[in-house]
PDB file of N, CA, C, O and CB in Angstrom:
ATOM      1  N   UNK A   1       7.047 -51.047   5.498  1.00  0.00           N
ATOM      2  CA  UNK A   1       8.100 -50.573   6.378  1.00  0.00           C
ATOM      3  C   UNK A   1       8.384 -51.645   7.432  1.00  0.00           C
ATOM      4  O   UNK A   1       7.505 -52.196   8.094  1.00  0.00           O
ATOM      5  CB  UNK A   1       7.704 -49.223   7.044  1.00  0.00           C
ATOM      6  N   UNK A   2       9.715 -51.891   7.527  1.00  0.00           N
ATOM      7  CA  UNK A   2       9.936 -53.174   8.704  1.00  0.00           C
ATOM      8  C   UNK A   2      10.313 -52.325  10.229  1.00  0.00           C
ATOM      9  O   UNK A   2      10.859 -51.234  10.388  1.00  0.00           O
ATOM     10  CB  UNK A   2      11.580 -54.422   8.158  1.00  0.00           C
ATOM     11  N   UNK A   3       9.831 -53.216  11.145  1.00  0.00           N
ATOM     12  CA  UNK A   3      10.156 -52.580  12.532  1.00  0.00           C
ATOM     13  C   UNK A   3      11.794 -51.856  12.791  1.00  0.00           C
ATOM     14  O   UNK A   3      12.074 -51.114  13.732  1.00  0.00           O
ATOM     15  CB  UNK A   3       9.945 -53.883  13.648  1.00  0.00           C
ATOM     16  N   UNK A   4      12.674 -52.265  11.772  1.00  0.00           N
ATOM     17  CA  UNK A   4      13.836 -51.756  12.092  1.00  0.00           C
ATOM     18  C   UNK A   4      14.287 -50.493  11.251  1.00  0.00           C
ATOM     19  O   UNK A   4      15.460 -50.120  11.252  1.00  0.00           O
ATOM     20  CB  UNK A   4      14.737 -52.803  12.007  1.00  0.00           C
ATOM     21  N   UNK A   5      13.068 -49.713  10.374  1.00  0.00           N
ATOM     22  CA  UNK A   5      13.443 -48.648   9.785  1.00  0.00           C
ATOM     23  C   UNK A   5      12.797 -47.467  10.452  1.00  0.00           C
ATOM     24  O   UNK A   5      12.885 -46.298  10.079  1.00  0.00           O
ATOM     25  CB  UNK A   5      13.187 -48.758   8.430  1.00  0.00           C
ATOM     26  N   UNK A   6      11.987 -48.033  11.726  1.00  0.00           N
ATOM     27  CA  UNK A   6      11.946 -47.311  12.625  1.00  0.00           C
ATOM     28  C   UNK A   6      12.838 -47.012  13.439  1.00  0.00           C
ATOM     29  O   UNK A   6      12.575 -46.064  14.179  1.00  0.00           O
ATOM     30  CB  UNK A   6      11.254 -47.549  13.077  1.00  0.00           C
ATOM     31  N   UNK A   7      13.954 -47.573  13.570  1.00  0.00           N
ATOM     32  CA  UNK A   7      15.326 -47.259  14.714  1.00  0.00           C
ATOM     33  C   UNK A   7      16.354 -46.250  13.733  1.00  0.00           C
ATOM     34  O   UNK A   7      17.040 -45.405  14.309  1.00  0.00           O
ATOM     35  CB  UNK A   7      16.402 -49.096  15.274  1.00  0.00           C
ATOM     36  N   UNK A   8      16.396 -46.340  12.747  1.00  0.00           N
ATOM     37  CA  UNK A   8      17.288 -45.824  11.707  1.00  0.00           C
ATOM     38  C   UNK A   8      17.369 -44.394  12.397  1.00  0.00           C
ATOM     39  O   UNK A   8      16.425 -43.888  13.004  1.00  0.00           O
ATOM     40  CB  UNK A   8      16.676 -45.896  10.023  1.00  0.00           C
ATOM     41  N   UNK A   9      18.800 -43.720  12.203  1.00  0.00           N
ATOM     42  CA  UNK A   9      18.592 -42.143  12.448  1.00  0.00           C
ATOM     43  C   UNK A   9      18.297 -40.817  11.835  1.00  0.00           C
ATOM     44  O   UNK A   9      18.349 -39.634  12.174  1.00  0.00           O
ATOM     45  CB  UNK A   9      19.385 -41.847  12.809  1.00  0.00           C
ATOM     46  N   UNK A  10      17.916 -41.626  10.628  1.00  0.00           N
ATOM     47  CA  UNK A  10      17.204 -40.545   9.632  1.00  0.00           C
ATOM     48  C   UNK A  10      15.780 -40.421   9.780  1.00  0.00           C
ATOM     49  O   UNK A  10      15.311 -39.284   9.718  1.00  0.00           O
ATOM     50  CB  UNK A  10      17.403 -40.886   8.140  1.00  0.00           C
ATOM     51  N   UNK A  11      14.930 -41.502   9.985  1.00  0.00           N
ATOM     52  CA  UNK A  11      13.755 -41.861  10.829  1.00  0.00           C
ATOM     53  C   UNK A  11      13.945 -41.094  12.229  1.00  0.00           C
ATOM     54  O   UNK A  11      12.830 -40.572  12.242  1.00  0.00           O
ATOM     55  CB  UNK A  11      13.655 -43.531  11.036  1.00  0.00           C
ATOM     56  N   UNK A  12      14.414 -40.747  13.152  1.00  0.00           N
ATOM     57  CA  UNK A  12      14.742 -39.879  14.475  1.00  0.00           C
ATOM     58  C   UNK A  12      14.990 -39.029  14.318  1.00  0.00           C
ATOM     59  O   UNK A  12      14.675 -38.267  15.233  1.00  0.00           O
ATOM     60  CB  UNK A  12      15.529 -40.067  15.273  1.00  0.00           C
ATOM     61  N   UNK A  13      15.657 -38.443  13.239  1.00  0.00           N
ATOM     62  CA  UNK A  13      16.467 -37.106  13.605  1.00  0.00           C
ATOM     63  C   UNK A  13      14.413 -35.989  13.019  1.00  0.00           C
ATOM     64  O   UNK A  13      14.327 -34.761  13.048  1.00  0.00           O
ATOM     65  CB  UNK A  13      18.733 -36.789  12.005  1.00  0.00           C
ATOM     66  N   UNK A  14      13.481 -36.725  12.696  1.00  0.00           N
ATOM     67  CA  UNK A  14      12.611 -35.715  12.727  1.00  0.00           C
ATOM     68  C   UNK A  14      11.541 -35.456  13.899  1.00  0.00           C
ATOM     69  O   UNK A  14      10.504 -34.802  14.015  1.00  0.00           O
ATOM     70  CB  UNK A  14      12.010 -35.857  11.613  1.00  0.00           C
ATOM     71  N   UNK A  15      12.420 -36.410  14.812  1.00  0.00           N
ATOM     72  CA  UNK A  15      11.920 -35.542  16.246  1.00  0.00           C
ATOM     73  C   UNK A  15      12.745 -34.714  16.844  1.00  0.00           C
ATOM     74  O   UNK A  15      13.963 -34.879  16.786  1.00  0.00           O
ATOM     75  CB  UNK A  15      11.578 -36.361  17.394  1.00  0.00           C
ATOM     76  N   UNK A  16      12.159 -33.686  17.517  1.00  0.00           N
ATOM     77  CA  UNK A  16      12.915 -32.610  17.652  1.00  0.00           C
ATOM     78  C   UNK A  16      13.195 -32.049  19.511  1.00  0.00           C
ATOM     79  O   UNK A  16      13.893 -31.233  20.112  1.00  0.00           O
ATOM     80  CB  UNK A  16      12.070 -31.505  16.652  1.00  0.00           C
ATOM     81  N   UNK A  17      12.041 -33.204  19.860  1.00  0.00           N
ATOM     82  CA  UNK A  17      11.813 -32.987  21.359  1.00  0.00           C
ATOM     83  C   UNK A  17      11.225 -34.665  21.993  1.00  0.00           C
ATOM     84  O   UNK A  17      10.780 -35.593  21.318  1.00  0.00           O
ATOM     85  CB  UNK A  17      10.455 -31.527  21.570  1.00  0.00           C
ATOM     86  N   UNK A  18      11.386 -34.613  23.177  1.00  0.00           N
ATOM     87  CA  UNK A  18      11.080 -35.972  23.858  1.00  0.00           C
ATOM     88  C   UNK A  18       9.620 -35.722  23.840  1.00  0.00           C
ATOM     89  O   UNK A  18       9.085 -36.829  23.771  1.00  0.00           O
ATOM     90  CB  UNK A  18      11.781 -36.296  25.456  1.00  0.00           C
ATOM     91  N   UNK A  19       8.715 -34.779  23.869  1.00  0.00           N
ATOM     92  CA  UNK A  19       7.767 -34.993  23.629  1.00  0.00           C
ATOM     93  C   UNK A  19       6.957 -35.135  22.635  1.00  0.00           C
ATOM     94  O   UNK A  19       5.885 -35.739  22.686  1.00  0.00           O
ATOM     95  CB  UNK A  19       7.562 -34.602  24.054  1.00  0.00           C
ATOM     96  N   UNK A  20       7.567 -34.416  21.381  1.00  0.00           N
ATOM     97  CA  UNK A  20       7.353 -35.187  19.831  1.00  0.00           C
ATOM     98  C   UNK A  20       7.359 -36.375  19.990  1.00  0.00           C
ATOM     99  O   UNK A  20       6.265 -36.938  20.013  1.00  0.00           O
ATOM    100  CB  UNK A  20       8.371 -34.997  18.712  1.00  0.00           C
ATOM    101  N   UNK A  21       8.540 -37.137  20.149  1.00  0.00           N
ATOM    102  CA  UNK A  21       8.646 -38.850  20.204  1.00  0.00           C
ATOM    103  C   UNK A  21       7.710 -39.205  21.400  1.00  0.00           C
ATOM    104  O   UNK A  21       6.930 -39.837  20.688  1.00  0.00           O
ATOM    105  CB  UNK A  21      10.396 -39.526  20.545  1.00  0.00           C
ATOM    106  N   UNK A  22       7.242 -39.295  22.447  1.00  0.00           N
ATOM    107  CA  UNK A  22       6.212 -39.312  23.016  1.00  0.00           C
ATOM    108  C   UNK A  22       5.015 -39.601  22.256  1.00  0.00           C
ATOM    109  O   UNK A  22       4.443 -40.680  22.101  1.00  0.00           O
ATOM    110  CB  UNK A  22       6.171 -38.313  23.589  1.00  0.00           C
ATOM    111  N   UNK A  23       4.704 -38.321  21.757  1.00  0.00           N
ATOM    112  CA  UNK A  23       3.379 -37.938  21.378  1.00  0.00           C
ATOM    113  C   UNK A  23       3.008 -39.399  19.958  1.00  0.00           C
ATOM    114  O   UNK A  23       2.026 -40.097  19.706  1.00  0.00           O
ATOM    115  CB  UNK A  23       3.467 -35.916  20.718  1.00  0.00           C
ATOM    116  N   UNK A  24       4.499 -39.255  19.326  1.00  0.00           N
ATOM    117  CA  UNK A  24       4.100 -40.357  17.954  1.00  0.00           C
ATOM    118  C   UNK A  24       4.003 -41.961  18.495  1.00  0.00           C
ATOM    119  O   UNK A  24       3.564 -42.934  17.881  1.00  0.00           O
ATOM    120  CB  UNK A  24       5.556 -40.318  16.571  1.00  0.00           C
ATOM    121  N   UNK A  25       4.489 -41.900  19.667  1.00  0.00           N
ATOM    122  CA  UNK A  25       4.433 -43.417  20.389  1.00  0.00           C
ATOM    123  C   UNK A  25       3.435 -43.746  20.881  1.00  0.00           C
ATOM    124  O   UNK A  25       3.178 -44.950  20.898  1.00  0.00           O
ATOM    125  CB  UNK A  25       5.235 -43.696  21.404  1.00  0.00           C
ATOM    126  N   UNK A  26       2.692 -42.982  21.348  1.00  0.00           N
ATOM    127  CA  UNK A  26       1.525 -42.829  21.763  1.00  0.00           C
ATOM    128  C   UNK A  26       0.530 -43.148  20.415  1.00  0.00           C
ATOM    129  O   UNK A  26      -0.085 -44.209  20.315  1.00  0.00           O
ATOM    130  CB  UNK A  26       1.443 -41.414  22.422  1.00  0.00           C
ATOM    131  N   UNK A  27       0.485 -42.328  19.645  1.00  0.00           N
ATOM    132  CA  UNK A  27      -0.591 -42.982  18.387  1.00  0.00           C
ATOM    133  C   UNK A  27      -0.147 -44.337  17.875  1.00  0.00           C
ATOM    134  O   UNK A  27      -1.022 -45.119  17.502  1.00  0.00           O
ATOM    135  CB  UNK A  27      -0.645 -41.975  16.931  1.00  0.00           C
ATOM    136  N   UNK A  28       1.630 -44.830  17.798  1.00  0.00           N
ATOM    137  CA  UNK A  28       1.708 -46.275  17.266  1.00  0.00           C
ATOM    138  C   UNK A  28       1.012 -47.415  18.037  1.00  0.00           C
ATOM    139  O   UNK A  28       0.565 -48.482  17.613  1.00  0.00           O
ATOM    140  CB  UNK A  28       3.132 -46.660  17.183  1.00  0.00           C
ATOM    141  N   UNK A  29       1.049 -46.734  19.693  1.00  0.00           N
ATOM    142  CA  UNK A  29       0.661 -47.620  20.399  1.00  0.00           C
ATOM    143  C   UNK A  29      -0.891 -47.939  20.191  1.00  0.00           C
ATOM    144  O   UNK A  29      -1.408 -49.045  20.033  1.00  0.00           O
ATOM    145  CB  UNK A  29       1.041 -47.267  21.641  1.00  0.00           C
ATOM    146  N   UNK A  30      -1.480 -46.718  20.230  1.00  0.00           N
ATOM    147  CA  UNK A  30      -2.835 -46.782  19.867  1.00  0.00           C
ATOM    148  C   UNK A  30      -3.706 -47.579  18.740  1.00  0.00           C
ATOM    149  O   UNK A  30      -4.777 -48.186  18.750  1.00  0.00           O
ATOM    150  CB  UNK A  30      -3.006 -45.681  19.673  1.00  0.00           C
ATOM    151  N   UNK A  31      -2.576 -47.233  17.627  1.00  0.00           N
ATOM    152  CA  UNK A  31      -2.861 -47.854  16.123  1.00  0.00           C
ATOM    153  C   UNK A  31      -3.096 -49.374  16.206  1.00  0.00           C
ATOM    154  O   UNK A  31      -3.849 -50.163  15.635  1.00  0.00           O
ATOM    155  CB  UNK A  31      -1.533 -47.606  15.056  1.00  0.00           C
ATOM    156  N   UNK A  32      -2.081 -49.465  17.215  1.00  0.00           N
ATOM    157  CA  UNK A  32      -1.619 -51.293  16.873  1.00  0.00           C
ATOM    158  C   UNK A  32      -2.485 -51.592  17.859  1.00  0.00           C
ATOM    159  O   UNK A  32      -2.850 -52.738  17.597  1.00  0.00           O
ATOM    160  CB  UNK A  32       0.221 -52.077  17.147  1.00  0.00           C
ATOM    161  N   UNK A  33      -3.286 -51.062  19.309  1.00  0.00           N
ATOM    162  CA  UNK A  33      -4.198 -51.838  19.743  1.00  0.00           C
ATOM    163  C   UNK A  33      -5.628 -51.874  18.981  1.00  0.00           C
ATOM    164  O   UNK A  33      -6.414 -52.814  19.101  1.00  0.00           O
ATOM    165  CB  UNK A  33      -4.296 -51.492  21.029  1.00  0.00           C
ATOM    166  N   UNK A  34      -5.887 -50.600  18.091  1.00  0.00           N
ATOM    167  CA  UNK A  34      -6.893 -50.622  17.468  1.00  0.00           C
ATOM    168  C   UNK A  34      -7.148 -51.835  16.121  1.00  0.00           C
ATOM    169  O   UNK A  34      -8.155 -52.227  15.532  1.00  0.00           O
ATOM    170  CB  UNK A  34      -6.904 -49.283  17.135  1.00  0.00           C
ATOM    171  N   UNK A  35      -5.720 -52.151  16.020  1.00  0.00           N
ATOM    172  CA  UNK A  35      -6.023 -53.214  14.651  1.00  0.00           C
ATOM    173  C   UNK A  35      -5.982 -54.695  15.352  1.00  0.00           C
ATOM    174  O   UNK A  35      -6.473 -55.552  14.618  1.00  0.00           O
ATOM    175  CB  UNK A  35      -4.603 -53.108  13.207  1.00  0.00           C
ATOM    176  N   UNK A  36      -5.484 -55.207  16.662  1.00  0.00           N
ATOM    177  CA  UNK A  36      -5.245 -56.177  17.264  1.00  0.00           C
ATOM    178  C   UNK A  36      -6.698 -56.369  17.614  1.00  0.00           C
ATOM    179  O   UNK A  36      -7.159 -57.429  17.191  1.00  0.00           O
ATOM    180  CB  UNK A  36      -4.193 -56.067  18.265  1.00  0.00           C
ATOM    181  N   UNK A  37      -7.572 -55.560  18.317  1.00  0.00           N
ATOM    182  CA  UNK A  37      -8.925 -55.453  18.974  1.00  0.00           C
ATOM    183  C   UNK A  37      -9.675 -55.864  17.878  1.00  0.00           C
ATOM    184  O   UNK A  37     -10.408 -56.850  17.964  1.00  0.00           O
ATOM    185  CB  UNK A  37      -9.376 -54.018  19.569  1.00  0.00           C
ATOM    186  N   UNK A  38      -9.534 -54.974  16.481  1.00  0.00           N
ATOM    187  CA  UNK A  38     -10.559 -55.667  15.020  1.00  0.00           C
ATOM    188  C   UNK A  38      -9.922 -56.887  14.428  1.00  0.00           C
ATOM    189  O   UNK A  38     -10.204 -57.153  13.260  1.00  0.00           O
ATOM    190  CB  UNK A  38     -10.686 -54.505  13.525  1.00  0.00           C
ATOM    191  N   UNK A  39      -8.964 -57.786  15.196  1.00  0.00           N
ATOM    192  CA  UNK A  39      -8.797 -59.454  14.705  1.00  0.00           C
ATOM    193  C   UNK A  39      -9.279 -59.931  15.432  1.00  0.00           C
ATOM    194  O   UNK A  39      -9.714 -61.040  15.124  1.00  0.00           O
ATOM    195  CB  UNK A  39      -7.598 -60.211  14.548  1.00  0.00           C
ATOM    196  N   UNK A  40      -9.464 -59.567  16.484  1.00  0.00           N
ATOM    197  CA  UNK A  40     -10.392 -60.334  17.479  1.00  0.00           C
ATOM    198  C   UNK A  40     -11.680 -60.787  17.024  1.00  0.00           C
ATOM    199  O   UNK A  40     -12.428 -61.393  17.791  1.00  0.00           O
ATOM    200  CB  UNK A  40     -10.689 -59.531  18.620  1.00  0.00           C
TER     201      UNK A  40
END
């Protein structure tokens, strides 16, 4: 998946609240420090 099929609005329209999208930004953010920390 490329960073820009995350902007798409078929990709968005399955959040349903600002805190859904919140909540999933929150684990991408998480994800990607957890795999950056194990290249270290």
């Amino acid at each position: 998946m490329k960073k820009e099929d995350l902007l798409s609005n078929d990709f968005l329209k399955q959040f349903t609240s600002g805190e859904e999208l919140n909540d999933f930004l929150k684990q991408i953010q998480k994800r990607g420090i957890e795999k950056m920390l194990e290249g270290e």
